[in-house]
N, C-alpha and C positions, 0 to 999 in steps of 0.2 A: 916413337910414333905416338901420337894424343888418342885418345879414345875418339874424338870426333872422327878421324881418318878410318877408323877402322869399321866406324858403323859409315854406311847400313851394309851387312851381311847379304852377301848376295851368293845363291849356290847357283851350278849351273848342272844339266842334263840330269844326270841318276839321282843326284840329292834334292833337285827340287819334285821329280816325280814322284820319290819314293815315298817325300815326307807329304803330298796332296795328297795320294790314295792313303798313304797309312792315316791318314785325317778324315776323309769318304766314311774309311772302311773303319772308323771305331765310332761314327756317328750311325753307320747303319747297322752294327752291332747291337749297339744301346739301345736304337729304337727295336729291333727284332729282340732281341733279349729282354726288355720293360715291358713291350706290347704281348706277346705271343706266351703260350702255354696256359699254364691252370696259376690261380692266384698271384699274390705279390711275391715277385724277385727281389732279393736282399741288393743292397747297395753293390757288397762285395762281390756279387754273381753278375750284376749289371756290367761293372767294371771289367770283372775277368772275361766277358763275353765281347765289351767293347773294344780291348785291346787286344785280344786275339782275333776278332776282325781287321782291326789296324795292317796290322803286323802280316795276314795273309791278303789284304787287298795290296797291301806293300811289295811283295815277296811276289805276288803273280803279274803287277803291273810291271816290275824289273824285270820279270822274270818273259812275260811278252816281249817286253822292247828288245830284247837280248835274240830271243830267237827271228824275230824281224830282221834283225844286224846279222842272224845267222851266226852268230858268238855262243855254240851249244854250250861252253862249260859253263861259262857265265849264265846262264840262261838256269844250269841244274844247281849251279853255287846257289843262283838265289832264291831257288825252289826249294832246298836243302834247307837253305837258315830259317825259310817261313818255316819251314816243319820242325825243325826246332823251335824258334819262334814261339810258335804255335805250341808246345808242350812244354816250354818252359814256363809259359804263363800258368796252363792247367796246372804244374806240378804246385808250384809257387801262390797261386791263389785260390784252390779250391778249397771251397766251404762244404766244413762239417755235414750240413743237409743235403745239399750233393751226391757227396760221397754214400750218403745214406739211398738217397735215390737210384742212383747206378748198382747198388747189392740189389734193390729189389727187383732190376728187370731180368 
């Protein structure tokens, strides 16, 4: 098969949902993460904030559609993977100052 046949990629239902909101939800990450709090956020902090947004606007917008269909496991499958999701980013990108922030409260 040629490359020309194979593009353009086209996903249907749960892949194309999942990857709009994970797109939403690392853009509204970024802006709440860059805008809000006290001083400048590190690049590294913006990013870990924006894509754990992603990753749970992703994971709840499946995770909606699933319980609408009435498909409970499916519905907790991908409410599960956000929450990992979700802490796999913290574990993996947390910066040094952070970590120092979180001792003080």
């Amino acid at each position: 098969m040629s490359a020309a046949r194979m593009l353009p990629v086209r996903f249907s239902g749960a892949a194309r949902t999942g990857g709009r909101e994970f797109v939403r939800g690392c853009v509204a990450g970024a802006c709440l993460a860059a805008f809000q709090g006290r001083g400048s956020r590190s690049a590294r902090h913006v990013s870990r904030l924006a894509l754990q947004g992603g990753v749970a606007m992703a994971a709840g917008a499946l995770s909606a559609d699933a319980l609408l269909a009435r498909e409970y496991w499916r519905a907790a499958t991908f409410a599960a993977l956000g929450a990992a999701g979700v802490l796999a980013m913290e574990r993996m990108l947390r910066c040094g100052a952070d970590e120092n922030d979180m001792e003080k409260m």
